[in-house]
MIFI-362036 format. One line per 4 residues: number of its first residue (from 1); for each residue x, y, z of N, C-alpha, C. Coordinates in steps of 0.02 Angstrom, whole numbers, plus 32768, in hexadecimal, padded with zeros to 4 digits. Last residue first. Example, Ala and Ser with C-alpha at 12.3 -4.5 7.8 and 13.67 -1.06 7.14 Angstrom:
<atoms>
2) 8282/7F90/8162/82AC/7FCB/8165/8285/8002/818A ~ 8294/7EE4/8186/8267/7F1F/8186/8294/7F5B/8186
</atoms>
This chain:
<atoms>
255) 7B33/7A4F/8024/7B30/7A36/804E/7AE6/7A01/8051 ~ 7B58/7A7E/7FA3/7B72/7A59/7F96/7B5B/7A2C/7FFF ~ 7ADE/7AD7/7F70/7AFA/7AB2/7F3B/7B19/7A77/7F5E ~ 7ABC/7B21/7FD8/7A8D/7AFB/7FBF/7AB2/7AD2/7F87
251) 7B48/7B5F/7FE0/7B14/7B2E/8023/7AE9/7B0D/7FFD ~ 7B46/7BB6/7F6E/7B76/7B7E/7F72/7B57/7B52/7FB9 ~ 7AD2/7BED/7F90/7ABE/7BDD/7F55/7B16/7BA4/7F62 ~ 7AF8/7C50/800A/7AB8/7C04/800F/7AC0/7BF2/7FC5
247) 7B6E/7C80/7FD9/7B72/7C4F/7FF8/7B42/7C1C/800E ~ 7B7D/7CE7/7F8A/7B7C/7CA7/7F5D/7B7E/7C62/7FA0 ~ 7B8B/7D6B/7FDF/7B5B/7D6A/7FA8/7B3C/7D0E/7F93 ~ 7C04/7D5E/800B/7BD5/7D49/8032/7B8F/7D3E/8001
243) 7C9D/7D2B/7FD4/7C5C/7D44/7FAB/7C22/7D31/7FC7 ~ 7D15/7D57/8047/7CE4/7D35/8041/7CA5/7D4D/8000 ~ 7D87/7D93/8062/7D74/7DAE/8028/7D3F/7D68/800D ~ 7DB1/7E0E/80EF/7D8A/7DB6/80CB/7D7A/7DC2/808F
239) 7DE8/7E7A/80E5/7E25/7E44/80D0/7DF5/7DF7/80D0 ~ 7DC9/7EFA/8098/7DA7/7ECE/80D6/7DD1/7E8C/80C0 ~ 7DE7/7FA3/808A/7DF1/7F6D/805E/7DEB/7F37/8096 ~ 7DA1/804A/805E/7DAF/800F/8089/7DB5/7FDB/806D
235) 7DFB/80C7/8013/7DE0/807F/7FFC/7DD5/8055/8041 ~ 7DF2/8162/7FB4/7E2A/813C/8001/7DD5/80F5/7FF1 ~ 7E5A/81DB/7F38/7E3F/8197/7F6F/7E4C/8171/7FAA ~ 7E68/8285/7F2F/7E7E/8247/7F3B/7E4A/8218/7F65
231) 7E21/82A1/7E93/7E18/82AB/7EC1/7E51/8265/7EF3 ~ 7E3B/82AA/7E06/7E47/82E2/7E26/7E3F/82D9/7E69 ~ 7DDC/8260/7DBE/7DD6/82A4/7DA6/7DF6/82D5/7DEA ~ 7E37/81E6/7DB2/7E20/820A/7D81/7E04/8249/7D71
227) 7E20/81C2/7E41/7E54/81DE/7E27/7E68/81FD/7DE1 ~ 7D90/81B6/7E33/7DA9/81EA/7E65/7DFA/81E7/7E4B ~ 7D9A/813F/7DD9/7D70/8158/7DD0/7D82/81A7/7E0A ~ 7DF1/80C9/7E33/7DE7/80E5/7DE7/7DD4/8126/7DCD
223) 7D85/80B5/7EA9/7DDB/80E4/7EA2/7DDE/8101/7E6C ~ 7CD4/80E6/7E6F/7D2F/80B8/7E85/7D6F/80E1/7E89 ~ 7C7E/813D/7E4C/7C80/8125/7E94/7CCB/8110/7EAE ~ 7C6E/80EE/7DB3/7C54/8124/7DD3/7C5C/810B/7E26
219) 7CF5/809D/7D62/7CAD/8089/7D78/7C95/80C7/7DB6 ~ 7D4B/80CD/7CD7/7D47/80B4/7D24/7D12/80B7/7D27 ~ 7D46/80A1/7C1F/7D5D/80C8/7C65/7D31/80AE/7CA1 ~ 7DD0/802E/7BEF/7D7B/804C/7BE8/7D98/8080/7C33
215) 7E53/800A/7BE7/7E2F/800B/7BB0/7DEC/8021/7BAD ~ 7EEC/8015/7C1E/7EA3/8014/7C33/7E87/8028/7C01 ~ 7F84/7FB2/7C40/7F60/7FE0/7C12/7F1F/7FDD/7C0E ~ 7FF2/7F99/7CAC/7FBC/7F95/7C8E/7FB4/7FC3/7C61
211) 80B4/7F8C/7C67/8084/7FBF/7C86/8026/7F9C/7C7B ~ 80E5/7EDA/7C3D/80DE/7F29/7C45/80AA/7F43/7C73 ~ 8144/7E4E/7C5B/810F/7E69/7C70/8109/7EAA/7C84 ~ 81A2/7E17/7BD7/81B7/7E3B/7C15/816A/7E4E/7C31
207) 81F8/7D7C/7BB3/81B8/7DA1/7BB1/81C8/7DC7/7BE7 ~ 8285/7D5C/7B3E/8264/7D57/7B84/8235/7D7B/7B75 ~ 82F4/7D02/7AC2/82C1/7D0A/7AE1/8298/7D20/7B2F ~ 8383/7D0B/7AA2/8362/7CD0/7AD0/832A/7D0B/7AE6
203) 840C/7D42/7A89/83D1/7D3E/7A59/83A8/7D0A/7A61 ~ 8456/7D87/7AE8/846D/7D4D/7ADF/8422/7D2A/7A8A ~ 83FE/7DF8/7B09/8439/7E06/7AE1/8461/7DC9/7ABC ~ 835D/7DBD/7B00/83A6/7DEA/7B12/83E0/7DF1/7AF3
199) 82CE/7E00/7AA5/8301/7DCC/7A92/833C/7DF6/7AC9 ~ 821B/7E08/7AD3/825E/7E2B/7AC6/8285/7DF1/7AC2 ~ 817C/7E28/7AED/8197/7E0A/7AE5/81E5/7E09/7AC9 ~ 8105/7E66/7B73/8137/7E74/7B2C/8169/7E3F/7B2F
195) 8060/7E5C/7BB2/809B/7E37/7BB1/80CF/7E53/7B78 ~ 7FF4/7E9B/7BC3/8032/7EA9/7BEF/806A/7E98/7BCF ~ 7F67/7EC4/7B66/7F8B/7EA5/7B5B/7FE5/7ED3/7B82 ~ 7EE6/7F2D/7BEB/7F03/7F09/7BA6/7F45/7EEE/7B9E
191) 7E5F/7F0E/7C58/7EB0/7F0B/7C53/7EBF/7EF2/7BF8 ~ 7DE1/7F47/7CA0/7DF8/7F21/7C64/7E3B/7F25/7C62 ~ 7DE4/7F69/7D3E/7DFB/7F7F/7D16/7DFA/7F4E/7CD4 ~ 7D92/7F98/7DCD/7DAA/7F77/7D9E/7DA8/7F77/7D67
187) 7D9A/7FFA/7E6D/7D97/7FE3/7E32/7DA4/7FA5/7E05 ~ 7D67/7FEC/7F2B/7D97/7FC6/7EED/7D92/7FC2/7EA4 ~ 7D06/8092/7F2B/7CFF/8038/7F44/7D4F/802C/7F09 ~ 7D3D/8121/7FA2/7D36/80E8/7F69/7D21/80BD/7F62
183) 7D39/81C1/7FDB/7D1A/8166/7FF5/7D13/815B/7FB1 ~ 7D99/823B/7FAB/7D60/8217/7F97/7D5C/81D2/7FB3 ~ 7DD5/82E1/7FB6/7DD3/82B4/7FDF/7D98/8286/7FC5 ~ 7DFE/8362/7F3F/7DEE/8353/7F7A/7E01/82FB/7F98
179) 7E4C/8383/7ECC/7E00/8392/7EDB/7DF2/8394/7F3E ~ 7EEF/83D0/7EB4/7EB7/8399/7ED9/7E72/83BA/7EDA ~ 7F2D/843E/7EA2/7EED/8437/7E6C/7EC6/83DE/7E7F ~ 7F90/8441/7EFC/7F51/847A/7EFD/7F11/8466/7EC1
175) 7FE6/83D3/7EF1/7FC3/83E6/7F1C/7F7D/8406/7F12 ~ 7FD7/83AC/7E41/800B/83C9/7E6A/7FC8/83C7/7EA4 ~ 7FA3/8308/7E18/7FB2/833F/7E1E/7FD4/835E/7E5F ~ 7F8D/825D/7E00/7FCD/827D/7DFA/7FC0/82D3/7DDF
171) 7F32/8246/7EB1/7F4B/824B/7E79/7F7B/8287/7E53 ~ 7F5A/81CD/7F36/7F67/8206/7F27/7F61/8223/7ED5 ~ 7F0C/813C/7F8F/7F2E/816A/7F40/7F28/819D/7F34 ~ 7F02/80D8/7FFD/7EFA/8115/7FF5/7F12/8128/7FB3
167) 7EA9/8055/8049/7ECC/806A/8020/7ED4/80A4/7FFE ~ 7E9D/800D/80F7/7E82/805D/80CF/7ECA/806A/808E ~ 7E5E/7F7F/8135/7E99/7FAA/812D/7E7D/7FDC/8101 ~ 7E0C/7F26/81B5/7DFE/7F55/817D/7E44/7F70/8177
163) 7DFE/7EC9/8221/7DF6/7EB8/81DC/7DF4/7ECA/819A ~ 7D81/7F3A/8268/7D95/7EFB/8272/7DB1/7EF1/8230 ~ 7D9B/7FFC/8255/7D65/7FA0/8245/7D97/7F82/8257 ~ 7DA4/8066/82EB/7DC7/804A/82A6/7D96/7FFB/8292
159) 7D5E/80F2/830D/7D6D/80AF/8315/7D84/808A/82CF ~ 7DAE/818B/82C7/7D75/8162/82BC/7D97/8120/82E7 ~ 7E16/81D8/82BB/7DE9/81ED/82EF/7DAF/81CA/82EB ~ 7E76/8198/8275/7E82/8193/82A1/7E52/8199/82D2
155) 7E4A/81DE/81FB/7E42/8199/81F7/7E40/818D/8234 ~ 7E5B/8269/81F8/7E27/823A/81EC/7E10/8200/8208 ~ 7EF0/824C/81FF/7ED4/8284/822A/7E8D/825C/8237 ~ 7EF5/8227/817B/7F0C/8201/81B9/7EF6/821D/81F9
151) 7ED4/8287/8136/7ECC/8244/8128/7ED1/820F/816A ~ 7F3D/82E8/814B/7EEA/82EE/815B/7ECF/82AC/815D ~ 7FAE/82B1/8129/7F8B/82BC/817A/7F54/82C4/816C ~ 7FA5/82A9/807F/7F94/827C/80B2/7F81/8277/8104
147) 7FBA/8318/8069/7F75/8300/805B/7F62/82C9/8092 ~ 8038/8341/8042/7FF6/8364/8051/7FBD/8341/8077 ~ 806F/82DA/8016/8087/82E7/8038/805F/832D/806E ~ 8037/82CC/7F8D/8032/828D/7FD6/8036/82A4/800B
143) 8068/8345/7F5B/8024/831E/7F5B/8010/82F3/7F89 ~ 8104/8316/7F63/80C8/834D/7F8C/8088/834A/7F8F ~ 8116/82C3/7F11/810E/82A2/7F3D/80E3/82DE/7F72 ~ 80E3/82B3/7E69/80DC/82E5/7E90/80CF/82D0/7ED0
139) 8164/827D/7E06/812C/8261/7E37/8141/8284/7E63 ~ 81BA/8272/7D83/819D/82BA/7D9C/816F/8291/7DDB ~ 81E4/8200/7D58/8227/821B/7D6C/81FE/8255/7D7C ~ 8179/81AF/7D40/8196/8194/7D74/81DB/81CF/7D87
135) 80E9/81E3/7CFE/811D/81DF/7CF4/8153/81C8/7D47 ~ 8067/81DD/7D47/8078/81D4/7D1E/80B7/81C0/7CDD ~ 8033/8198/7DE2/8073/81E0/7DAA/806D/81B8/7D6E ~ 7FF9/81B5/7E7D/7FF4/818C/7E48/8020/81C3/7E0D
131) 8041/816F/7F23/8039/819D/7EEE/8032/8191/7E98 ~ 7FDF/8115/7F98/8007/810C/7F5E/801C/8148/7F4B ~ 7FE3/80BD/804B/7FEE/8102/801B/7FFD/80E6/7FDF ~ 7F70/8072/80B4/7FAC/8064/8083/7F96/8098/8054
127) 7F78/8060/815E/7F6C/8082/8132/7F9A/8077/80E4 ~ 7F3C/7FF7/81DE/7F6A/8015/81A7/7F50/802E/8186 ~ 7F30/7FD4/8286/7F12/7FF0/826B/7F3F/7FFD/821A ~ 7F45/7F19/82BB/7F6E/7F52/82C3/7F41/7F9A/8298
123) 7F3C/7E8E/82AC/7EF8/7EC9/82CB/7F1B/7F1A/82EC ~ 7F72/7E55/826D/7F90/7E4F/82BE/7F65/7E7B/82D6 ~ 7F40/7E59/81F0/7F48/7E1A/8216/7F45/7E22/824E ~ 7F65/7EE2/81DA/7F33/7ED3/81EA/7F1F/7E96/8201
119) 7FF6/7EC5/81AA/7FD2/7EFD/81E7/7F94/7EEC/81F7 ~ 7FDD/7E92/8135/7FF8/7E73/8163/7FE7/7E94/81B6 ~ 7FA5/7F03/80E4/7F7B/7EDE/80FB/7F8F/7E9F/8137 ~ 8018/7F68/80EA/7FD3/7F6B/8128/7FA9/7F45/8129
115) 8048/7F08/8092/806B/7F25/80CF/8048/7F3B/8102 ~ 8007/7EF9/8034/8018/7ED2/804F/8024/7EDE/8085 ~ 800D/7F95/7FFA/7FCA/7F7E/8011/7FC9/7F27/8033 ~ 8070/7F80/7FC2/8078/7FAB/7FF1/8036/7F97/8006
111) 8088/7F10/7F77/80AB/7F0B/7FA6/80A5/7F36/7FC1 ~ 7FF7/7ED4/7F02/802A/7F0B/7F2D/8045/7EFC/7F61 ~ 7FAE/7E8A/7EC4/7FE7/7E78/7EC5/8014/7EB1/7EE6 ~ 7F26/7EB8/7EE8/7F40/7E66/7EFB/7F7F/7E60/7EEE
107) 7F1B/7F2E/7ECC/7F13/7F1F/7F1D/7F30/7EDF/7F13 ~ 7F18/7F41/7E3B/7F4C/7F4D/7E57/7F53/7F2F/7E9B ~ 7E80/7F4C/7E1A/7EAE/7EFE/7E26/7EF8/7F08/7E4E ~ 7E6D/7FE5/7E5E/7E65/7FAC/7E45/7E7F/7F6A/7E44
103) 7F35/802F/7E8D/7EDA/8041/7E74/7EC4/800E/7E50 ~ 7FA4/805C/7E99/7F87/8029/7EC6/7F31/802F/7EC0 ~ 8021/80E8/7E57/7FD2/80BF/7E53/7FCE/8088/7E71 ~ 80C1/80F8/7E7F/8087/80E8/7E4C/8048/80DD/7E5C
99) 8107/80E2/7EED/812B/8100/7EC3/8101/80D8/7E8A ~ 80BF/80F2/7F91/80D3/80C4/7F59/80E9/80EC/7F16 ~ 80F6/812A/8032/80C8/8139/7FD4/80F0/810B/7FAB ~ 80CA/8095/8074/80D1/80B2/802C/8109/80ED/803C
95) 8059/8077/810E/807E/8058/80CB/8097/808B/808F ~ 8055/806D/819E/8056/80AC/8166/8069/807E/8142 ~ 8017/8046/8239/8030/8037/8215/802B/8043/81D0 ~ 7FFD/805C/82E5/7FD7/807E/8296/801C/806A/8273
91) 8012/803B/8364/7FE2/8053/8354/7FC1/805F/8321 ~ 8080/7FB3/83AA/807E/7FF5/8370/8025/8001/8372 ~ 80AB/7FA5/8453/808D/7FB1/841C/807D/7FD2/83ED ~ 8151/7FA5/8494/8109/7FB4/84A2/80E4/7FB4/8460
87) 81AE/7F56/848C/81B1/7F77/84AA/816E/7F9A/84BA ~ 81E0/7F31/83FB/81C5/7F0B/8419/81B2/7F35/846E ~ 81F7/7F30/836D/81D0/7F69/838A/81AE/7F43/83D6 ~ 8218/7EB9/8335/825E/7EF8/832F/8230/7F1E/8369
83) 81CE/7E4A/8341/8214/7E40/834D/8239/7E82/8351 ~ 814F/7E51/8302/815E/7E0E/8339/81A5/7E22/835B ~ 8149/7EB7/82C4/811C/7EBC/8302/8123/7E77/831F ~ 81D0/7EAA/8269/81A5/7EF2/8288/818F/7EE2/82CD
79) 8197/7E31/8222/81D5/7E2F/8251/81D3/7E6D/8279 ~ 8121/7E53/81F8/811B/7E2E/8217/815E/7E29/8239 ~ 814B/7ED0/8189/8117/7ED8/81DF/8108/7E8D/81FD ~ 81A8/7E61/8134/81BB/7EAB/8166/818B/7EBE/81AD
75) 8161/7E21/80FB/8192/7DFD/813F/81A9/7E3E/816D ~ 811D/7E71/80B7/80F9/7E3E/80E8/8131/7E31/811D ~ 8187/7EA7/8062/815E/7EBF/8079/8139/7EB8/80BB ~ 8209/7E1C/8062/81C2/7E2E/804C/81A6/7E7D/806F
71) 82A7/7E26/8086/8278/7E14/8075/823D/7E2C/8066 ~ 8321/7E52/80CF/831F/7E4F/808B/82EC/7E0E/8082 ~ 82FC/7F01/8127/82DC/7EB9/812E/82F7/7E8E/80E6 ~ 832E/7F83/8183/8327/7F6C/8135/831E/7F1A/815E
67) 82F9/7FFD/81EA/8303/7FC1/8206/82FB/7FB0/81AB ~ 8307/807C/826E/8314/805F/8226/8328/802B/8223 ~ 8332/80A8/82F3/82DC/8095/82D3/82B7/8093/829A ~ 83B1/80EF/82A7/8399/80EF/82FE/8341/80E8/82EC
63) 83D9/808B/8234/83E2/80C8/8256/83AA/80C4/828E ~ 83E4/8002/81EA/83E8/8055/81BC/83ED/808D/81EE ~ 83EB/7F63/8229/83FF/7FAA/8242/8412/7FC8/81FC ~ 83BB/7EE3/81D6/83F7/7F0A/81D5/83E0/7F5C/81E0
59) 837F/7E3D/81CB/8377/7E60/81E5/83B7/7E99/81E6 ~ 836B/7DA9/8163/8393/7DDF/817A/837D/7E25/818C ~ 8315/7D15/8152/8313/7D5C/8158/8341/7D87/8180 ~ 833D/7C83/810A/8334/7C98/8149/8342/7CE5/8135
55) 82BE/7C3A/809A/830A/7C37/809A/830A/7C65/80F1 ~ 8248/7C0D/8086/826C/7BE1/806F/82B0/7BEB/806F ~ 81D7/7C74/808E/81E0/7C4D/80C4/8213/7BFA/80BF ~ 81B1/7D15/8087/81E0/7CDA/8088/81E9/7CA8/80AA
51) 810C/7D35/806D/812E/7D2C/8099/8188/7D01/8077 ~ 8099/7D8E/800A/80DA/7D76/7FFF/8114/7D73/803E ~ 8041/7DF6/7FDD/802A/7DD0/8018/8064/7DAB/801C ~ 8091/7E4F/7F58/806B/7E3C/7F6B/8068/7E2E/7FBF
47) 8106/7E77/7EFC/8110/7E48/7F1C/80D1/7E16/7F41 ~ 8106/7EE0/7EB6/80EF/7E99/7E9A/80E5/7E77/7ECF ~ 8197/7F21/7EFF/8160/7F2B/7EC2/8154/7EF0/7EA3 ~ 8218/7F2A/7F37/81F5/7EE5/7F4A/8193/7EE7/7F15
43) 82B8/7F47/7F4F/8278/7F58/7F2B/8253/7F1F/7F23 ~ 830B/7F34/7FDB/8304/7F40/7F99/82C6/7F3E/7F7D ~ 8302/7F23/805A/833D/7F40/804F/834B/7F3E/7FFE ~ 823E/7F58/8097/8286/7F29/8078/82C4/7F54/804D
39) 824D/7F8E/813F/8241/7F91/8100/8262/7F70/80D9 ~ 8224/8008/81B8/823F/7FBB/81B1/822C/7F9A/8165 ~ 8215/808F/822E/821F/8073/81EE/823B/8028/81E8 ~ 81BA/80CB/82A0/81E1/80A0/82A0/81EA/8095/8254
35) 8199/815B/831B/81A4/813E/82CC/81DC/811C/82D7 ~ 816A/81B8/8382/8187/817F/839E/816D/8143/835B ~ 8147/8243/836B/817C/823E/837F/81A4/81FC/836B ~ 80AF/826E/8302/80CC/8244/832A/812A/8229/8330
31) 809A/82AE/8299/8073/82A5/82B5/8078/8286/8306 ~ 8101/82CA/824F/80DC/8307/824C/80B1/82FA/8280 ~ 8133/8274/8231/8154/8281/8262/813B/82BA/826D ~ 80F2/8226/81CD/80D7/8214/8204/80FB/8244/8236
27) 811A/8290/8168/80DB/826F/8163/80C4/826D/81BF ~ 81B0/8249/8156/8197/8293/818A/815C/82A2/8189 ~ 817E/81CE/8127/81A1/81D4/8178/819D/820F/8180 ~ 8158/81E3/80A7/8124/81D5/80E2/814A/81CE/8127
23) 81D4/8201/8060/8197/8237/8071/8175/822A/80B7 ~ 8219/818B/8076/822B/81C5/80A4/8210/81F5/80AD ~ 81DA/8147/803A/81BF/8132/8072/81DE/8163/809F ~ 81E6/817D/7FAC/819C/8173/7FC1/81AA/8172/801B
19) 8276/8162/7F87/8244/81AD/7FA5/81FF/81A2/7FD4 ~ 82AC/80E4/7FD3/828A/8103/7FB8/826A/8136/7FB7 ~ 8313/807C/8038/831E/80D3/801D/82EC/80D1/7FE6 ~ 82AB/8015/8050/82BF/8035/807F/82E1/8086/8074
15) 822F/7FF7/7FC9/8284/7FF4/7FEF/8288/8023/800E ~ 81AE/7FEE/7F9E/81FC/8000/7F55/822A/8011/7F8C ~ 8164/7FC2/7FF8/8177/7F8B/7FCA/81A4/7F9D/7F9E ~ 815A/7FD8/809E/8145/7FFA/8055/8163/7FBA/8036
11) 815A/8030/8143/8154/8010/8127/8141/8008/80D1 ~ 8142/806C/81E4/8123/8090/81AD/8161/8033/817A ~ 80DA/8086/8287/810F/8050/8255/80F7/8060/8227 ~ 80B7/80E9/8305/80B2/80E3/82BD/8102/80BA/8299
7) 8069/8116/8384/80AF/80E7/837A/80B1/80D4/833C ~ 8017/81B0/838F/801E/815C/838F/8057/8149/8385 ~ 7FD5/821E/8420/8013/820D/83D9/8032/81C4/83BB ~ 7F44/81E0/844A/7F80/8200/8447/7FAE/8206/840D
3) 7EDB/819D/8437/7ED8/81D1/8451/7F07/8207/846F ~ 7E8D/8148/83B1/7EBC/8159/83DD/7EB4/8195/83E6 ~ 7E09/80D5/8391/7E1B/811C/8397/7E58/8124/83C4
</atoms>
């Protein structure tokens, strides 16, 4: 629980000029004075848990506690809280708005939900934002942009878990016809056929990996399932991802 105005590192995976992360900076500045931005210096979607660790990372001043990274998501709050914010401790660490959905399988390959999950390594508190749209040229960032202090407001006034980051999704309506606020578990999704297949211009073959496509409906309770009818989600997500369930039955098997 904090008990002041926190020290908020905000952070994302579609780049340092992205709407999304300029929403969530007046987001946080709603809440707190002493905002730090640090982010990659290009679009990093997909990217995931994804450290670089095979070439050397550039660091480049955007403005007075703007900070572009040309690397990962990950490398970002880890260069962040080893190296740019050094001065006193961050308190809460924002990921997003992501510019789409972070619902279901999505968690394993996101770079915005990377970003607080790196946060959470250092036992830092995060939050990771999405907005979900349908279309990419109308995304109702007000929606987020609503919604989210409360969210945080929330969040803040609880002890925080050990080990826990909070995945959030906004869905794609205007403000006022939000339902409300829903505790999720992680959906999942049947996934149908991604892959398309195309000729370039040179007439050489490539595969491009599309939009999912969901084929049954969501499971009562899940993200899935609250963004479907309206409500935004919020997810604890526990970074052991031990299957405690299978462990006297793997003991008895193999010890």
């Amino acid at each position: 629980m904090i008990n002041r105005p926190p020290r908020i590192l905000i952070s994302n995976d579609d780049g340092i000029n992205a709407v999304g992360i300029k929403t969530l900076e007046r987001i946080a500045l709603a809440i707190s004075d002493d905002v730090w931005v640090v982010a990659p210096e290009t679009n990093q979607s997909g990217a995931a848990h994804s450290l670089t660790l095979s070439r050397p990372l550039r660091v480049r001043r955007y403005g007075d506690r703007h900070f572009a990274v040309d690397g990962t998501p990950t490398d970002c709050v880890l260069i962040a809280l080893q190296r740019i914010v050094e001065d006193a401790p961050v308190d809460l660490v924002l990921s997003g708005v992501n510019h789409g959905a972070n619902l279901g399988e999505d968690v394993t390959y996101s770079g915005t939900v990377a970003a607080a999950m790196e946060a959470t390594l250092f036992k830092v508190p995060a939050i990771a934002f999405s907005q979900v749209c349908a279309s990419r040229q109308h995304i109702k960032w007000a929606t987020a942009e609503r919604y989210a202090p409360e969210v945080i407001e929330r969040l803040l006034s609880m002890p925080w878990p050990e080990d826990v980051l909070v995945n959030v999704n906004f869905p794609d309506l205007v403000a006022d016809e939000v339902q409300g606020l829903r505790v999720t578990t992680q959906g999942k999704r049947k996934i149908g056929d991604t892959l398309l297949e195309r000729t370039d211009p040179r007439g050489e073959p490539y595969l491009w990996i599309g939009a999912l496509r969901e084929s049954e409906l969501p499971g009562e309770g899940t993200d899935l399932a609250a963004i479907a009818t309206g409500y935004v989600s919020i997810t604890p997500i526990h970074l052991d991802m031990t299957h405690h369930a299978s462990l006297r039955a793997l003991r008895g098997l193999m010890e």
